[in-house]
C-alpha positions in Angstrom: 0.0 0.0 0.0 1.4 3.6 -0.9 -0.1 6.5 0.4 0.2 10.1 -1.2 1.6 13.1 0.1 3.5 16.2 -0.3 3.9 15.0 -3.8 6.4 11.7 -2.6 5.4 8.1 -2.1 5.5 6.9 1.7 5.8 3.4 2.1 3.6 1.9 4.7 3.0 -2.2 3.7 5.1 -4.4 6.0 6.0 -6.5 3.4 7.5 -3.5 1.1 9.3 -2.1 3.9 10.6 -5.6 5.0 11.9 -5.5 1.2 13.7 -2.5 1.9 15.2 -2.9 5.3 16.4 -6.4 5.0 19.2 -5.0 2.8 20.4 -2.7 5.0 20.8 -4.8 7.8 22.5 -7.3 5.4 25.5 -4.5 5.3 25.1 -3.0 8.6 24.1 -6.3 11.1 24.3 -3.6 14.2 21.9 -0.9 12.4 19.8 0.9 14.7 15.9 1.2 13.6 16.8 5.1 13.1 19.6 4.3 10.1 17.5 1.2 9.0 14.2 3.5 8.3 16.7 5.9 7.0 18.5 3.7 4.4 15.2 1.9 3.9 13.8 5.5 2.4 11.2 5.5 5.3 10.7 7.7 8.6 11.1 6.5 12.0 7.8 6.3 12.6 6.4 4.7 10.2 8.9 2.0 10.7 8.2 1.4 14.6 4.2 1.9 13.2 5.0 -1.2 12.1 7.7 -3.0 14.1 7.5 -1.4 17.3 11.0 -3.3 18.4 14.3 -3.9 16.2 13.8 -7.3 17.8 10.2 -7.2 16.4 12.0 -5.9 12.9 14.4 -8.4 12.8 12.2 -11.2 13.4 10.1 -10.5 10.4 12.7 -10.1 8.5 14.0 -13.5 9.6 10.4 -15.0 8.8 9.6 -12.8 5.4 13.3 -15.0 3.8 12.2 -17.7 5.4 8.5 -18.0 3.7 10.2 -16.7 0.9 12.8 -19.6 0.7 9.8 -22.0 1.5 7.8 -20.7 -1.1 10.4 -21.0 -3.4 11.5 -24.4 -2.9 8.1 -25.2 -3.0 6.9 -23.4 -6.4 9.7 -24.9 -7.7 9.0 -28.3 -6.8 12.0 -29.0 -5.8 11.1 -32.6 -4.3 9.7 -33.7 -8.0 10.0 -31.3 -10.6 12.6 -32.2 -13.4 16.0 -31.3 -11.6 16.9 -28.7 -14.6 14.0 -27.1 -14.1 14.0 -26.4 -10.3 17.6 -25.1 -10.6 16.3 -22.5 -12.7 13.6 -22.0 -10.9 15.4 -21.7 -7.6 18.1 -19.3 -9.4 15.4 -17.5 -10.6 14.2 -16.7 -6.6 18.0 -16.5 -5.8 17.7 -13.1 -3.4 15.8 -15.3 -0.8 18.4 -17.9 -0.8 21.3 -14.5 -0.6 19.0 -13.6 2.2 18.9 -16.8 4.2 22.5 -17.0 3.4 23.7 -13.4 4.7 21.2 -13.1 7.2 19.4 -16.5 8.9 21.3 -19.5 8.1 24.8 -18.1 8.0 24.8 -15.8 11.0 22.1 -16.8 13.5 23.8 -14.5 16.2 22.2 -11.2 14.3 18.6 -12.4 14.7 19.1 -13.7 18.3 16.3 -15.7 18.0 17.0 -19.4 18.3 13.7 -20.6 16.6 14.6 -19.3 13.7 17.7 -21.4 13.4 15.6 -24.4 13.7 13.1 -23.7 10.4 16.2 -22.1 8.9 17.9 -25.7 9.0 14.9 -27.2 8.0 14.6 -25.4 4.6 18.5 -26.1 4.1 18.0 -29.9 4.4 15.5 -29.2 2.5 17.8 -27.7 -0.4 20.2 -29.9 0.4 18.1 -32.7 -0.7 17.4 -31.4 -3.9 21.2 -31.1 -4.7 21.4 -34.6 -3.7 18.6 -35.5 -6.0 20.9 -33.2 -8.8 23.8 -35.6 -7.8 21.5 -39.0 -8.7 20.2 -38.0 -12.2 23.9 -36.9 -13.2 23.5 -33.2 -13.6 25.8 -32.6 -10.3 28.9 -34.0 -9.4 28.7 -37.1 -7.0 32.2 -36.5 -6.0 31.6 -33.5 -3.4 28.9 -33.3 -0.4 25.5 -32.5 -1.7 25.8 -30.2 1.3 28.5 -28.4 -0.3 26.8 -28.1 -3.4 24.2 -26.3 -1.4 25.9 -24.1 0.3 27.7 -23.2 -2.9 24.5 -22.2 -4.5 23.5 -20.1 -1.4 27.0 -18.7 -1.4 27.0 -17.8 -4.9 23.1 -16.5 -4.6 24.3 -14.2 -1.8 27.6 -13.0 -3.8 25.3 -11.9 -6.9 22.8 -9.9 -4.4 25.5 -8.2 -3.3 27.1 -7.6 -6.4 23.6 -6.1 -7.8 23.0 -3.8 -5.1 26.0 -2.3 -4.5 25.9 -2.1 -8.5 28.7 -4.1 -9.6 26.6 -6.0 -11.7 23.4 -6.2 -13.3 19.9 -7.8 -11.7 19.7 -9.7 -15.2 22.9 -11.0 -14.8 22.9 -12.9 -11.7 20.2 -15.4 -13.4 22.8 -16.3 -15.8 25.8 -16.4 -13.5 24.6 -18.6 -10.5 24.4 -21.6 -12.7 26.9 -21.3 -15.1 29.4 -21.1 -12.1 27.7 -23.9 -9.9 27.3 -26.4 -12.8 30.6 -25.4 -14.8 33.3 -23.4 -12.5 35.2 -21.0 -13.5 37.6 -22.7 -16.0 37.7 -21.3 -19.9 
């Protein structure tokens, strides 16, 4: 929802300001709520309007990735879809797997919420099990952990949201990228 005034845009959905304060804590992990509604293009108010802790902040953001990577695994159908096809899928969705990456999964001690780490392992197995499947119809190497395959793809998902938002490289890039360097390295 956008409401009008003074001839700007003010945010006010949760979900849109969730958008825009999840990468700021992704560079600044000790961000007050004043410099996150600040970077995030939003007044102070309007942000504790709608998450009247950082706590409060920081746990919907830790849910918001969360659904997102649930979502996507599932859309993707990444426990029986063709295995091509939920890589590109999955690639396709590849900010919410940067996001669990930078943010859940990788660095629990910013959120401080131990709950989280639990569904944020979940949906890793869960990943990880579709890499595994990759390794059994051929398309992935069966000489490296399926769990390093995975955290390759999160690693390289989280390297490309980076890259695009600090503007190193293009957001039609990363698409392209992700899966040329998990399936084929880096080699000529």
């Amino acid at each position: 929802m956008e409401a009008w005034g003074a001839g700007s845009v003010i945010r006010t959905d949760a979900t849109e300001v969730l958008d825009s304060a999840i990468p700021v804590l992704a560079k600044d992990r000790a961000a007050s709520m004043q410099v996150i509604a600040k970077r995030a293009g939003i007044s102070r108010a309007t942000l504790v309007r709608l998450f009247p802790t950082r706590q409060h902040l920081v746990q919907a953001m830790a849910a918001k990735i969360l659904d997102d990577c649930d979502r996507a695994l599932s859309r993707a159908g990444a426990d029986t879809a063709p295995v091509r096809q939920v890589l590109a899928a999955l690639v396709a969705e590849y900010p919410a797997f940067a996001q669990l990456w930078n943010l859940v999964y990788a660095r629990p001690d910013v959120l401080g919420v131990a709950e989280i780490g639990v569904r944020a392992d979940a949906i890793f197995d869960r990943t990880v099990e579709f890499f595994e499947r990759g390794q059994g119809v051929g398309l992935l190497r069966k000489d490296m952990p399926a769990t390093w395959l995975a955290s390759t793809f999160c690693g390289l998902a989280e390297t490309a949201w980076e890259l695009t938002m600090e503007g190193y490289m293009g957001a039609r890039q990363a698409p392209g990228f992700i899966p040329a360097i998990l399936l084929y390295g880096a080699a000529a």
